[in-house]
Backbone as CSV, one residue per row, in Angstrom:
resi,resn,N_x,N_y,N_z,CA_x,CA_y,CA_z,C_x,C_y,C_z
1,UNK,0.826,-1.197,0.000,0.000,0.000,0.000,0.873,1.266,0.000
2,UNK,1.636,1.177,0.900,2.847,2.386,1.091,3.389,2.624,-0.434
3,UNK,3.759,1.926,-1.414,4.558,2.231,-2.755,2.967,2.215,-3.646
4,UNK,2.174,2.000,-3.433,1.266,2.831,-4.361,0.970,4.554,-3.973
5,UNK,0.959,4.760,-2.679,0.892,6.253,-1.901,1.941,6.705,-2.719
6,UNK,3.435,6.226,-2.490,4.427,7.213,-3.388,4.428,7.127,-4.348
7,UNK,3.661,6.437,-5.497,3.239,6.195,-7.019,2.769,7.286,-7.087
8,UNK,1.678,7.359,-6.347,0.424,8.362,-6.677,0.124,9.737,-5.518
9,UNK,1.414,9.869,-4.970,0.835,11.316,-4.588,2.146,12.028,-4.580
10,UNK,3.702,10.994,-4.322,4.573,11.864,-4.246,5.469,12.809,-5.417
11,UNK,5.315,13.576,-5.448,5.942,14.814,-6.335,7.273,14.281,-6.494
12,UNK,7.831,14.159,-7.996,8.532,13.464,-8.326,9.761,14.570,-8.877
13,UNK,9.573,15.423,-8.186,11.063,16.478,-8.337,11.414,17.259,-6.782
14,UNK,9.959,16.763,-5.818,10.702,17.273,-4.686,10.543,16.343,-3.385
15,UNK,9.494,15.117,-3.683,9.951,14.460,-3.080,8.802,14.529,-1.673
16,UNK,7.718,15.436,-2.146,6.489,15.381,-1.499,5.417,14.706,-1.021
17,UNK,4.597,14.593,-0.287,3.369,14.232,-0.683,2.786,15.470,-1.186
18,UNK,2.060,15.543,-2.335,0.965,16.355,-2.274,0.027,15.969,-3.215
19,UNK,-1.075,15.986,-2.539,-2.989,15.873,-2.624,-3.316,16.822,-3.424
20,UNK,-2.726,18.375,-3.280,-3.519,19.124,-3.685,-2.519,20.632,-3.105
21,UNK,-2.809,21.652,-3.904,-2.059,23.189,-3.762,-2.715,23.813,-4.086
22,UNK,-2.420,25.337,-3.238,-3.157,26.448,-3.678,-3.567,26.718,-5.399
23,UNK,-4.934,27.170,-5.569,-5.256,27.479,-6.589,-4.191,28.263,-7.773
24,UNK,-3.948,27.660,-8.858,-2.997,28.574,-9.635,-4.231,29.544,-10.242
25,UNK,-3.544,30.430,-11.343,-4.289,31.780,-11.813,-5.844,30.827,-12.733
26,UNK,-5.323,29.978,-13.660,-6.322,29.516,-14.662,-7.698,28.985,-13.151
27,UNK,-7.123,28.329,-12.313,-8.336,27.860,-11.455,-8.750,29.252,-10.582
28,UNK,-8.373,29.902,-10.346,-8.561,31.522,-9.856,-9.504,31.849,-10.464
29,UNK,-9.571,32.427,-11.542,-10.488,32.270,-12.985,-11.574,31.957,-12.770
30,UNK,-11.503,30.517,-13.112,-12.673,29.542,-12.519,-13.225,29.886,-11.393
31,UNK,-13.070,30.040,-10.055,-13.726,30.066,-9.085,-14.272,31.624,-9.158
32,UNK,-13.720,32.491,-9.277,-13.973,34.135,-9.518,-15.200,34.254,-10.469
33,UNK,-15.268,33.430,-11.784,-15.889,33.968,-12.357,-17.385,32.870,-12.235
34,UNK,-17.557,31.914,-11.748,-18.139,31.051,-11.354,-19.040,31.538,-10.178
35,UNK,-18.353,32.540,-9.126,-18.793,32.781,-7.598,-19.578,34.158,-8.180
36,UNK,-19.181,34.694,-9.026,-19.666,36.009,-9.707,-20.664,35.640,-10.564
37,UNK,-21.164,34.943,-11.298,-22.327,34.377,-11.481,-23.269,34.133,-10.748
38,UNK,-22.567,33.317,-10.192,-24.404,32.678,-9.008,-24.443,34.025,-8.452
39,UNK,-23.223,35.052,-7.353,-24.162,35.921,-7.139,-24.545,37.072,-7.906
40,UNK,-24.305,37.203,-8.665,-24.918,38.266,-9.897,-26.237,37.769,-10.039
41,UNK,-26.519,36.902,-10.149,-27.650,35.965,-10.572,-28.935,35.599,-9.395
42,UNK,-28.185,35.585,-8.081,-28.903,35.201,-6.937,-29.654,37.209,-6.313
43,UNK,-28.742,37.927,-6.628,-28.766,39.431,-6.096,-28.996,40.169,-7.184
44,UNK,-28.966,40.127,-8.298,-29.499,41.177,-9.424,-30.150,40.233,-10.435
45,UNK,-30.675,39.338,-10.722,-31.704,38.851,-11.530,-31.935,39.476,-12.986
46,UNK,-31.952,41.009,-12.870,-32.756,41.666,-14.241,-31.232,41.942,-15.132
47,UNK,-30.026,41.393,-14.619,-28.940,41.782,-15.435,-29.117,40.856,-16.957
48,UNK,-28.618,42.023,-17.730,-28.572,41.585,-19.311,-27.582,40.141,-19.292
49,UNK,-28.125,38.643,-20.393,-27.764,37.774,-20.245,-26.343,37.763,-20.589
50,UNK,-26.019,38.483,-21.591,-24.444,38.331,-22.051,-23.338,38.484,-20.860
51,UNK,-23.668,38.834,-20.017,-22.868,39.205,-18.612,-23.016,38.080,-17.943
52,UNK,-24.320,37.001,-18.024,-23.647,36.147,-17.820,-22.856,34.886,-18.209
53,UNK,-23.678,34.960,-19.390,-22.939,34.543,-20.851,-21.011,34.723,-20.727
54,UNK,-20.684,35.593,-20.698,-19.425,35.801,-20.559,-18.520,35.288,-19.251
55,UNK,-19.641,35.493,-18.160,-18.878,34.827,-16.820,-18.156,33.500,-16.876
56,UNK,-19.707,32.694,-17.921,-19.400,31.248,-17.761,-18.695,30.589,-18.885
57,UNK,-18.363,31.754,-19.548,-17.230,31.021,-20.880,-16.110,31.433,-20.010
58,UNK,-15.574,32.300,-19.088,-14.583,32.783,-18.757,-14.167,31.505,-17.553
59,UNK,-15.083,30.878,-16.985,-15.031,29.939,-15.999,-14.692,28.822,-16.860
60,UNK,-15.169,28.162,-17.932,-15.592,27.290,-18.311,-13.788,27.139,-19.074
61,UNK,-13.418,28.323,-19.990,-11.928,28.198,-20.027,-11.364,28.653,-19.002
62,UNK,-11.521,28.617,-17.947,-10.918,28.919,-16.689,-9.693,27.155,-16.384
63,UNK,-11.570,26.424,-16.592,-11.352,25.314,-15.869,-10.933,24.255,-17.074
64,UNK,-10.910,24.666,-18.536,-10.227,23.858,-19.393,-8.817,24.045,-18.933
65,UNK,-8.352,24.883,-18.958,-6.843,25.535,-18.963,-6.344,24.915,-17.821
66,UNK,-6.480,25.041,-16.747,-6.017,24.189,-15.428,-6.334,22.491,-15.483
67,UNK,-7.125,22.112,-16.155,-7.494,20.380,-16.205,-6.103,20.322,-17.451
68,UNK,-6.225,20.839,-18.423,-4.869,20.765,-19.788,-3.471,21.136,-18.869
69,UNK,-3.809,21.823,-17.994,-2.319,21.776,-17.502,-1.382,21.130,-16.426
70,UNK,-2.635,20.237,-15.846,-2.928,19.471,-14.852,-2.413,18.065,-15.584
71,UNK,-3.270,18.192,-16.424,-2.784,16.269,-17.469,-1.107,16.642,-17.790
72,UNK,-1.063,17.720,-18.464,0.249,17.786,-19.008,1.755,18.292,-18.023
73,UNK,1.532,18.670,-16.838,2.431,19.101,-15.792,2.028,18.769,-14.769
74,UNK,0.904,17.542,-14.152,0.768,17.609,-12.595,1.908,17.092,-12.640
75,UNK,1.919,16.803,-10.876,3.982,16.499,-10.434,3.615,15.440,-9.813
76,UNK,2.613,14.785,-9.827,2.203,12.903,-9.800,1.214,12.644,-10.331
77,UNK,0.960,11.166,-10.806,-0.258,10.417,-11.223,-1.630,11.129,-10.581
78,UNK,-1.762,11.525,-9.343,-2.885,12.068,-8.804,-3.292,13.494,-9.448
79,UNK,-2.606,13.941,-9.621,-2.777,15.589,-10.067,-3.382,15.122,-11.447
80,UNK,-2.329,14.497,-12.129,-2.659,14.434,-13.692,-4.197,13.811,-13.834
81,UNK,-4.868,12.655,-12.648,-5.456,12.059,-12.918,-6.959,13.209,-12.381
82,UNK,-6.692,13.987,-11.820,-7.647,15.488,-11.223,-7.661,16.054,-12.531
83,UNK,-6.567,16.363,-13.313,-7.218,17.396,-14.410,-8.000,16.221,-15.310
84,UNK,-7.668,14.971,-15.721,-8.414,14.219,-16.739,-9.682,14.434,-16.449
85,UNK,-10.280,14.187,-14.758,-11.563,14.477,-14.455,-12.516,15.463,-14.880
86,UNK,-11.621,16.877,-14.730,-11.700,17.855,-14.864,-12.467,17.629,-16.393
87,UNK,-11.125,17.450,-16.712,-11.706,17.454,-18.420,-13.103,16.758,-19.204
88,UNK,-13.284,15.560,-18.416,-14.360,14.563,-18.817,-15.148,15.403,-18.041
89,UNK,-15.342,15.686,-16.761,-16.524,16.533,-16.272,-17.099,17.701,-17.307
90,UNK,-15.786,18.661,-17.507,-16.083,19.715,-18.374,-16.829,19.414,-19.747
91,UNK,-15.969,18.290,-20.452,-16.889,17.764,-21.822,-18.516,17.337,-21.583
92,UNK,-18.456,16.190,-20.399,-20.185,16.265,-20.513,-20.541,17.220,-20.231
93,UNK,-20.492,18.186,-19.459,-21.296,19.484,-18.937,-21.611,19.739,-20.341
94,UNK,-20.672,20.314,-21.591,-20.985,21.183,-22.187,-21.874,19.869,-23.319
95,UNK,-21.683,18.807,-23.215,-22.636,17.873,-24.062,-23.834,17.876,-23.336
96,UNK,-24.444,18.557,-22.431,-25.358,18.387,-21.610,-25.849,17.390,-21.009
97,UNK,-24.976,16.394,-20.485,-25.294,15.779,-19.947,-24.889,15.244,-18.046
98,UNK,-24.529,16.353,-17.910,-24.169,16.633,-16.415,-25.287,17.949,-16.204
């Protein structure tokens, strides 16, 4: 069990565990423009749709950009295997089926 843990969580240039790190800018993005929706949406209602139209393309490549950079640079199997999610989550959403 112990050499699957360092398979899959330890950071393979420093020798870490890590689960998980502060938000980089692309997931910043995402959560900013995501949290600015619902409440734009929950507290002003009569706002013109393109505003929010724009929130959620800005989220939506928020959260492509961090899952693509996640597959292609996490620093273990776990990270990389968080953005794939990412990514399959993101594709059905926009196939509508999430």
């Amino acid at each position: 069990m112990q050499s699957f843990i360092d398979w899959a969580f330890r950071d393979r240039s420093t020798g870490a565990i890590v689960i998980g790190q502060w938000p980089n800018t692309p997931l910043w993005i995402f959560i900013a423009a995501s949290t600015a929706e619902w409440l734009l949406g929950a507290v002003t209602p009569g706002l013109p749709p393109w505003l929010f139209l724009g929130l959620r393309i800005a989220a939506l490549i928020g959260l492509a950009v961090w899952a693509v950079d996640e597959v292609a640079r996490g620093v273990n199997p776990w990270r990389r295997f968080l953005g794939a999610a990412g990514l399959l989550g993101l594709a059905l959403s926009l196939a509508g089926l999430l």
